[in-house]
N, C-alpha and C positions, 0 to 999 in steps of 0.2 A: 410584513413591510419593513417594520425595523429591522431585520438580516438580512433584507436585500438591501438597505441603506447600509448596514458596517462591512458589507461584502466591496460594495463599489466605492467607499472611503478608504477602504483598506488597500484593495486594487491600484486606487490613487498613489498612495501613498509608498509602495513599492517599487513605483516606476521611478526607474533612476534615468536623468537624461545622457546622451551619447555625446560627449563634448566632441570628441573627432568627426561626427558627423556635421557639426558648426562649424568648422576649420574651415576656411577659403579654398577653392581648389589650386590657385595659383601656388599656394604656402604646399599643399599637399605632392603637387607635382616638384616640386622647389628639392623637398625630402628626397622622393624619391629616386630626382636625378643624383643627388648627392651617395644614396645606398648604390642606385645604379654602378657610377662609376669608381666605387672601393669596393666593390663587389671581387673576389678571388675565384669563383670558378661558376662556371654554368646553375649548378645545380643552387650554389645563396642565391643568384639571380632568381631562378624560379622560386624559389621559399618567398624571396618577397612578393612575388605575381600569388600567392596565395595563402598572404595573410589576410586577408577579405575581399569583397566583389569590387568595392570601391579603389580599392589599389589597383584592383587585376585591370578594372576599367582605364584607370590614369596611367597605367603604367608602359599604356602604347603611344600617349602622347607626343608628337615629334618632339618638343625638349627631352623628356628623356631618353628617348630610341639614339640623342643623337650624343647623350652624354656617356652612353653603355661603354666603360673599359675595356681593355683588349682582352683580359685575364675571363670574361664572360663568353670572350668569340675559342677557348680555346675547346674545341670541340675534336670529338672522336672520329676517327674513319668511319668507324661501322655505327657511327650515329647520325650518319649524314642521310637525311631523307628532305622529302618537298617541304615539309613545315620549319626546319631548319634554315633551309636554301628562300622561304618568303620572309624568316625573320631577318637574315643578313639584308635581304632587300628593303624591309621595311626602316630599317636602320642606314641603308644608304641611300635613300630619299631622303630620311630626316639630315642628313649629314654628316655622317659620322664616317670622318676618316678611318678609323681601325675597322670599323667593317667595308669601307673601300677598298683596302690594302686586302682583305684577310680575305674578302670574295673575289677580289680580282687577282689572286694568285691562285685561288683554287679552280676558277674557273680558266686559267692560263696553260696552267700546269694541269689538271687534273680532268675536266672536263674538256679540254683542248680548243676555246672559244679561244683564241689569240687577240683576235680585235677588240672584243668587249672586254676582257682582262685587262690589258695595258690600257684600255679606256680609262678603267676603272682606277686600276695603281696613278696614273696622271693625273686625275681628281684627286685623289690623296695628297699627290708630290704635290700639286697648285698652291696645298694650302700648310707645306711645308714638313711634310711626314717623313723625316729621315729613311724610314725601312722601306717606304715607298723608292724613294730617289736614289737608295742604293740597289734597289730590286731592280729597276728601271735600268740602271747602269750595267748591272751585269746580263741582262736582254741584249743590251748593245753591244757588251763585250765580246758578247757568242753568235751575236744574229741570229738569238733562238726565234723559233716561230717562221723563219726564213731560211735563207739559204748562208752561205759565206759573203755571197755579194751584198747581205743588208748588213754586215757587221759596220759599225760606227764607233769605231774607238777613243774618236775626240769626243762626242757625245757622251762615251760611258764616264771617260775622264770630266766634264764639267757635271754630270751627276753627282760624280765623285766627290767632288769640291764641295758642291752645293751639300750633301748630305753630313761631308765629316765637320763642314760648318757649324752645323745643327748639333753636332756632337753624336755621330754615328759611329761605334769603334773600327767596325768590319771596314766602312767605307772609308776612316781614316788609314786604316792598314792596305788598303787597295791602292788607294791614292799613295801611300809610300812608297811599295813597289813598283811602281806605275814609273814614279819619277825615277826611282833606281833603274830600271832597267831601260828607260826610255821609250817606255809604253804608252802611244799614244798623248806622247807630250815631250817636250828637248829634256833630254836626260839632264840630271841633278842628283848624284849621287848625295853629298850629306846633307841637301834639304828633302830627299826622299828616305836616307836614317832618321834627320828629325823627328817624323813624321811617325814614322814607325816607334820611336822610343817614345812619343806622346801617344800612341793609339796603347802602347801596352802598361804605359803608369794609367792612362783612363779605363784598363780594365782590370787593373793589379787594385783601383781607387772602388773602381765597381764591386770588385769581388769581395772586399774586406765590407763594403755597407752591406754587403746581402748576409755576410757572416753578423753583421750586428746588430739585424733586422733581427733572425732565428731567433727558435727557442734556449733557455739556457742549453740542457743536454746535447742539444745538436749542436750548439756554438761551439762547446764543449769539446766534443767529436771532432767537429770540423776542423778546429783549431788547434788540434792534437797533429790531425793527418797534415793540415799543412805545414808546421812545424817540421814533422821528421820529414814530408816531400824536400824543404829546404834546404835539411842539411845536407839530403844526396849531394846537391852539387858541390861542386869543385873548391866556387871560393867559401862556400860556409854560410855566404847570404844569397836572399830572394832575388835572381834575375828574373828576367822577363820574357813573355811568351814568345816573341822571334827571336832569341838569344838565349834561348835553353831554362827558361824558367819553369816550375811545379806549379802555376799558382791557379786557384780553383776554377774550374769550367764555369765561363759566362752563361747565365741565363738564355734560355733559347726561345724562341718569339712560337705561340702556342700554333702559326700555321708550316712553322716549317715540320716541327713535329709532325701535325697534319699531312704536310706531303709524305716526310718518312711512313705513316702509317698504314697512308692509300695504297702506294705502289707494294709495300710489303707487305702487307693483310691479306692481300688478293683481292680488295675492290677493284682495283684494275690492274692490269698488266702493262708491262712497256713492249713497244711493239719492239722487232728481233731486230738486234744490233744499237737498241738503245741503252743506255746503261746509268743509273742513279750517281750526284756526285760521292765519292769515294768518304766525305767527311760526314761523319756519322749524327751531325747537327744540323745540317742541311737541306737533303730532303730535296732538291733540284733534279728534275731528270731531262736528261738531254732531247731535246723538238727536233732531232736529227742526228742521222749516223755520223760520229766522230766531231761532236760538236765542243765539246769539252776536251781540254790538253791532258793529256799525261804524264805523270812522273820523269824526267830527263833520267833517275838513275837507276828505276827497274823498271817504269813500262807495263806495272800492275794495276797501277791505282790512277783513276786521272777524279779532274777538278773542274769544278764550274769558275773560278775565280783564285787568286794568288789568294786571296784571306783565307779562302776556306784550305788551302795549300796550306799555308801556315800554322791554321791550328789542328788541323789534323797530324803536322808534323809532332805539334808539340805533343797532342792526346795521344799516339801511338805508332803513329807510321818510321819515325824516327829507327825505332828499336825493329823493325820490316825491312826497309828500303837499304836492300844494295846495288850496286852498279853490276850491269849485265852488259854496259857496248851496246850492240844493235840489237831489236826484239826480233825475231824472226820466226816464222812457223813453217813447217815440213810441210809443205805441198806438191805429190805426186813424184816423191823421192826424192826433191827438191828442198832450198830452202827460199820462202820469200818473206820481204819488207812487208811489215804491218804497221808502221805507226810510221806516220808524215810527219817530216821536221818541223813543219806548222804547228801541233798540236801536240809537242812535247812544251813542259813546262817545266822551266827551267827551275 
């Protein structure tokens, strides 16, 4: 009798209590939205869904489903399955803009749902999502999903507005162009260069915070390579990306990747005669033959959008593109016109 009394005093006396199990759940969810959304890629997200049951349970709760950061949605081509495609959903129930933008362009572009895509991105734009309202914008600029007679130019142009408000750079560089050349708005040449020298200090501003984010050795690196990129030029210092500047590739939004992957992986195929934008960041592929413009000075490369024009010039098309006159191809010992004046870009 006395051993079974120091057994079960003992017993006592080792249990330690679980203070996290006392924590409110309000407080618990609170955390978790907070890891949620500084979360950097898929895989930390799940590490937290399985640091015990108790998370895994909270961790579907619409507060945090609707805090999830983009850097969570940046997902793989060939990792795209059903339980992937009900997570984005269950996150845009909760609210969560970057999974409205990031399923409604896959399901746009990729699974070829047009209506429920652009639903989607418009849900986003409502509530002010820059990459939405520039996505939306260049829909309009091309009348993807349609034909030429839905193209809305003035549309894409007040997208425009609205997004490089927000501080969008792409759509700030659109919106430049746009005014230069009198695209879709009364032309304004030097308040469409304004435009343009302000979208390329806000990515020459971006590029140097991402070099200061890094780790040393890679700052290191970086800050090496873009030093000697600089002095290539001409006058000795840093110009700028529509004006002939090196300065380092902007970060890339984890779906457009996404598109580059799909259509080049072989999850799907573009049907014949359709052809991905030329800009190696992009990841657009055209919802119709000859929907996108071409180069005006070789008739190689075309574009969804003057931005993506621009920085593909600067990334390598520059040191490619020569003038060729008219494109033509040899048909039945003949030569005929392949590229419509429409759909050259100048």
């Amino acid at each position: 009798m006395l051993r079974r009394k120091k057994q079960r005093i003992s017993h006592k006396f080792t249990e330690k209590p679980d203070l996290f199990d006392g924590l409110p759940d309000d407080l618990v969810i609170s955390i978790i939205s907070k890891l949620a959304c500084s979360a950097s890629s898929p895989p930390e997200f799940i590490s937290i869904l399985l640091t015990c049951k108790r998370i895994n349970r909270l961790a579907v709760h619409p507060l945090v489903l609707s805090k999830v950061g983009f850097k969570v949605f940046a997902l793989k081509a060939r990792s795209w399955c059903d339980s992937v495609h009900r997570f984005l959903k269950q996150c845009v129930n909760a609210g969560n803009v970057e999974a409205c933008y990031t399923l409604g362009m896959i399901r746009f572009y990729c699974l070829e749902n047009r209506r429920n895509g652009t639903s989607l991105m418009a849900k986003a734009a409502i509530k002010s999502h820059a990459p939405s309202l520039y996505s939306l914008a260049v829909i309009q600029f091309n009348g993807s999903g349609g034909s030429k007679k839905d193209k809305d130019i003035r549309a894409g142009v007040a997208l425009c507005e609205r997004a490089a408000f927000l501080g969008h750079v792409d759509a700030l560089r659109e919106l430049g162009h746009c005014l230069q050349d009198g695209y879709g708005v009364r032309q304004h040449i030097p308040e469409g260069r304004r435009l343009l020298i302000q979208a390329n200090v806000w990515e020459l501003a971006s590029s140097l915070n991402a070099l200061v984010q890094r780790k040393p050795p890679e700052l290191y690196h970086r800050r090496s390579n873009y030093q000697h990129n600089s002095l290539k030029t001409s006058s000795g210092c840093p110009l700028l990306s529509d004006f002939g500047c090196n300065v380092p590739a902007p970060d890339v939004h984890p779906v457009n990747v996404f598109l580059k992957e799909w259509f080049e992986s072989g999850e799907a195929e573009l049907a014949q005669g359709l052809r991905l934008c030329s800009h190696k960041r992009c990841g657009r592929p055209e919802t119709r033959a000859h929907e996108f413009r071409r180069c005006s000075g070789c008739g190689m490369v075309n574009y969804c959008s003057r931005g993506c024009q621009a920085l593909d010039w600067k990334l390598r098309h520059n040191g490619e593109c020569g003038p060729i006159g008219r494109w033509f191809e040899e048909v039945d010992g003949g030569m005929e016109e392949v590229v419509e004046a429409e759909e050259l870009a100048i």
